[in-house]
C-alpha positions as CSV (number, residue, x, y, z in Angstrom):
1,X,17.8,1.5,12.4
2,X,17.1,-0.8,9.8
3,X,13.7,0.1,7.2
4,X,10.8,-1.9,7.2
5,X,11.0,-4.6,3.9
6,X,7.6,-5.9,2.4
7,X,6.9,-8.9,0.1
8,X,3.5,-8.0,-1.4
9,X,4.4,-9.4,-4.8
10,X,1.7,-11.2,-6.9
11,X,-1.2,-8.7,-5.2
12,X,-4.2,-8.1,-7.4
13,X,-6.4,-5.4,-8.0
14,X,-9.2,-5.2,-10.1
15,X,-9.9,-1.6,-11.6
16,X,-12.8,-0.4,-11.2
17,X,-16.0,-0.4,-14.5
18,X,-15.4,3.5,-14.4
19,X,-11.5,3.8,-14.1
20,X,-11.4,1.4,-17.1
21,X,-14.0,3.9,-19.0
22,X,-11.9,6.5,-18.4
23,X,-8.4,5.1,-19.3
24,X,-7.0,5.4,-15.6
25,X,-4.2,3.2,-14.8
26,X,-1.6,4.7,-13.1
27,X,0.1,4.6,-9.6
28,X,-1.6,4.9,-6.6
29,X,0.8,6.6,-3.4
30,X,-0.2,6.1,0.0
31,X,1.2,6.6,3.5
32,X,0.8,4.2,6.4
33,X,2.6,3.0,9.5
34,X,4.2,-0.4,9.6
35,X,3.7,-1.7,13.3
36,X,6.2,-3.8,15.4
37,X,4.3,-6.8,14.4
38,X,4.9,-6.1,10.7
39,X,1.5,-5.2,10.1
40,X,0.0,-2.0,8.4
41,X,-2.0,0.9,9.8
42,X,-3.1,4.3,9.8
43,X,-3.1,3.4,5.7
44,X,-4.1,7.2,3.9
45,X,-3.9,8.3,-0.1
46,X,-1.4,10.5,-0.4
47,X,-2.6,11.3,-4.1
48,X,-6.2,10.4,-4.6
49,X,-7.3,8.8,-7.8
50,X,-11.4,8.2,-7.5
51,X,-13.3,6.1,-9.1
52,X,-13.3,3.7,-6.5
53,X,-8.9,3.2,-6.9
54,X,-7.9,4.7,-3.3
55,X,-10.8,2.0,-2.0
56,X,-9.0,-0.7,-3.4
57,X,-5.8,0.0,-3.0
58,X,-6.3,1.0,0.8
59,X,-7.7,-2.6,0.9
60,X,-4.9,-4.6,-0.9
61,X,-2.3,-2.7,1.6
62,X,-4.6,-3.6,4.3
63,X,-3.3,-7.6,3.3
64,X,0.2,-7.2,3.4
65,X,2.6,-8.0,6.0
66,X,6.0,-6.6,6.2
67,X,9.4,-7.1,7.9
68,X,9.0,-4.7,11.0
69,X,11.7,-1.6,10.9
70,X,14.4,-2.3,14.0
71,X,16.2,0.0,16.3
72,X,19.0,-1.8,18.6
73,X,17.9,-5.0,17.5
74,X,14.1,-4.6,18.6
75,X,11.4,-4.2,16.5
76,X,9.8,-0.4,15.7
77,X,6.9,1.4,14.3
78,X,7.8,3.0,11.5
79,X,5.9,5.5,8.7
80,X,6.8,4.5,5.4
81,X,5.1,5.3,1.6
82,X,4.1,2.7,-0.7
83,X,3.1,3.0,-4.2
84,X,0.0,0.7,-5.4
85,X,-0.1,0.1,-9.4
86,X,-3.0,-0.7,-11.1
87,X,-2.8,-2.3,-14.9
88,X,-5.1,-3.6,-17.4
89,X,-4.6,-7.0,-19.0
């Protein structure tokens, strides 16, 4: 069986007024499903953040496609964990 890939790069997230007030930028660990079609589901925070982070990261996943996990050639579902980072500029 081969792991599901993903080329999210160049994804951004805007932090939220009160994450920015309070100095949170940090990483942002989720759980979700990759489906056959290389797309994501049943997305969930493994490590909730507030201030409106686990939103926003939930909905940048929601945009990414990845390379579908495969198992004798075919494509699989597959549960995998992701890590969303959020930074200041």
């Amino acid at each position: 069986m081969t792991a599901a890939t993903a080329g999210p790069s160049g994804t951004n997230l805007f932090s939220t007024v009160g994450a920015a007030e309070n100095g949170l930028f940090r990483k942002n660990p989720e759980a979700l499903v990759v489906g056959k079609d290389g797309r994501p589901s049943s997305i969930r925070v493994r490590e909730s953040l507030g201030m409106g982070l686990d939103e926003r990261a939930i909905e940048a996943v929601t945009r990414w496609r990845f390379r579908a996990a495969t198992l004798n050639g075919q494509p699989v579902a597959t549960q995998i964990a992701v890590e969303v980072d959020f930074h200041l500029y």
